[in-house]
N, C-alpha and C positions, 0 to 999 in steps of 0.2 A: 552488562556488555552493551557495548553502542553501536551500530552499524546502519553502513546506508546502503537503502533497497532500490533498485527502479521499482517502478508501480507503472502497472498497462491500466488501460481504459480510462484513464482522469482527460476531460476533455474539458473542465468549466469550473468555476470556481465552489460551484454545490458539489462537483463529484471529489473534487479536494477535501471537504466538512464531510462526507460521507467517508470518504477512508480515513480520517485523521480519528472520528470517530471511533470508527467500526476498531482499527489500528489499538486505541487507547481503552477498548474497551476486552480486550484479550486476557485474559489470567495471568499475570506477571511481567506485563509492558508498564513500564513507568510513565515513560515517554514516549511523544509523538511527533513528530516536526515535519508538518507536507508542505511539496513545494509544485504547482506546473511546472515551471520550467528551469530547470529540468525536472521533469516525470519522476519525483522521487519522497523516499521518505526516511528520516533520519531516525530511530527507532533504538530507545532505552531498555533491553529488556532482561529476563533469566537466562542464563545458561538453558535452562530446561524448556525454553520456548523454542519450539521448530518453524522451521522455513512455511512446513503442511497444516502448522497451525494456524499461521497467519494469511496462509491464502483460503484455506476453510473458512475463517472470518469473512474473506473479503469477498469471494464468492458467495456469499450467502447475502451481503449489501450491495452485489450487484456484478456485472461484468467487468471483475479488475482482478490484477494477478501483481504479486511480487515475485521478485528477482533477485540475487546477490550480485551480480555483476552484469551491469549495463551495455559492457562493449558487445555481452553475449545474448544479450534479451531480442527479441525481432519488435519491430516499431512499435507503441505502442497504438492499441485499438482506441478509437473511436466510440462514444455514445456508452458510456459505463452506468449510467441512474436515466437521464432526463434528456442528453442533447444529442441523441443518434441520430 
Protein backbone atom coordinates (compact mmCIF):
# COMPACT_ATOMS: atom_id res chain seq x y z
CA UNK A 1 0.00 0.00 0.00
CA UNK A 2 1.23 3.63 -0.86
CA UNK A 3 0.43 6.50 1.06
CA UNK A 4 1.45 9.95 1.87
CA UNK A 5 2.39 11.24 5.48
CA UNK A 6 3.37 14.84 6.61
CA UNK A 7 6.50 14.49 8.79
CA UNK A 8 7.11 17.30 11.56
CA UNK A 9 10.52 18.25 12.64
CA UNK A 10 12.40 17.99 8.96
CA UNK A 11 14.06 21.52 8.99
CA UNK A 12 17.32 20.78 6.57
CA UNK A 13 18.32 18.70 4.09
CA UNK A 14 20.39 16.08 6.77
CA UNK A 15 16.93 15.73 8.70
CA UNK A 16 15.32 14.58 5.27
CA UNK A 17 18.39 11.46 4.92
CA UNK A 18 17.71 10.88 8.48
CA UNK A 19 13.88 10.18 8.10
CA UNK A 20 14.01 8.73 4.58
CA UNK A 21 16.39 6.45 6.33
CA UNK A 22 15.08 5.64 9.62
CA UNK A 23 11.48 5.48 7.27
CA UNK A 24 13.34 2.65 4.82
CA UNK A 25 14.71 1.06 7.55
CA UNK A 26 11.24 -0.31 9.30
CA UNK A 27 10.12 -4.00 8.80
CA UNK A 28 7.97 -3.99 5.67
CA UNK A 29 8.46 -0.51 4.06
CA UNK A 30 9.63 -1.02 0.57
CA UNK A 31 9.65 2.41 -0.16
CA UNK A 32 10.57 5.87 0.85
CA UNK A 33 10.17 9.11 -0.93
CA UNK A 34 10.96 12.40 1.34
CA UNK A 35 10.51 15.61 0.32
CA UNK A 36 10.92 19.46 2.41
CA UNK A 37 8.57 21.06 0.91
CA UNK A 38 6.23 19.95 1.47
CA UNK A 39 7.03 18.31 4.78
CA UNK A 40 6.26 14.91 3.55
CA UNK A 41 6.87 11.46 2.81
CA UNK A 42 5.56 9.03 0.28
CA UNK A 43 5.83 5.65 1.84
CA UNK A 44 5.47 1.85 0.19
CA UNK A 45 4.62 -0.32 2.87
CA UNK A 46 2.44 -3.60 4.48
CA UNK A 47 -0.78 -3.61 5.42
CA UNK A 48 0.68 -4.75 8.73
CA UNK A 49 2.72 -1.52 9.15
CA UNK A 50 1.11 0.92 11.68
CA UNK A 51 0.97 4.65 11.78
CA UNK A 52 2.76 3.88 15.96
CA UNK A 53 5.41 1.97 14.04
CA UNK A 54 6.67 4.45 12.11
CA UNK A 55 6.62 7.28 14.43
CA UNK A 56 8.40 4.81 17.12
CA UNK A 57 11.15 4.81 14.30
CA UNK A 58 11.25 8.15 13.95
CA UNK A 59 11.35 9.27 17.46
CA UNK A 60 13.94 7.11 18.28
CA UNK A 61 16.23 9.27 14.98
CA UNK A 62 15.16 12.26 16.53
CA UNK A 63 12.38 14.88 17.14
CA UNK A 64 10.03 14.08 13.97
CA UNK A 65 6.37 12.75 13.94
CA UNK A 66 4.26 11.40 11.09
CA UNK A 67 0.78 12.22 10.23
CA UNK A 68 -1.86 10.96 7.70
CA UNK A 69 -3.42 14.01 6.85
CA UNK A 70 -1.87 17.31 6.59
CA UNK A 71 -4.72 19.82 6.68
CA UNK A 72 -5.05 18.19 10.33
CA UNK A 73 -1.29 17.98 11.56
CA UNK A 74 -0.25 21.53 13.48
CA UNK A 75 2.97 23.12 11.84
CA UNK A 76 5.57 21.38 11.56
CA UNK A 77 8.51 21.80 14.46
CA UNK A 78 11.79 23.06 14.06
CA UNK A 79 15.47 21.43 14.87
CA UNK A 80 14.51 17.54 14.48
CA UNK A 81 18.72 16.08 14.36
CA UNK A 82 21.21 19.20 14.13
CA UNK A 83 19.46 22.65 13.05
CA UNK A 84 17.48 23.92 16.27
Amino acid sequence: MKQTFNINGMSCGSCKQTVEKTLQEVHGVTSVQVSLNPPEAIIEKADSVSLDQLNAALSKAGNYSIGEDRSKTPSPKKGGCCCG
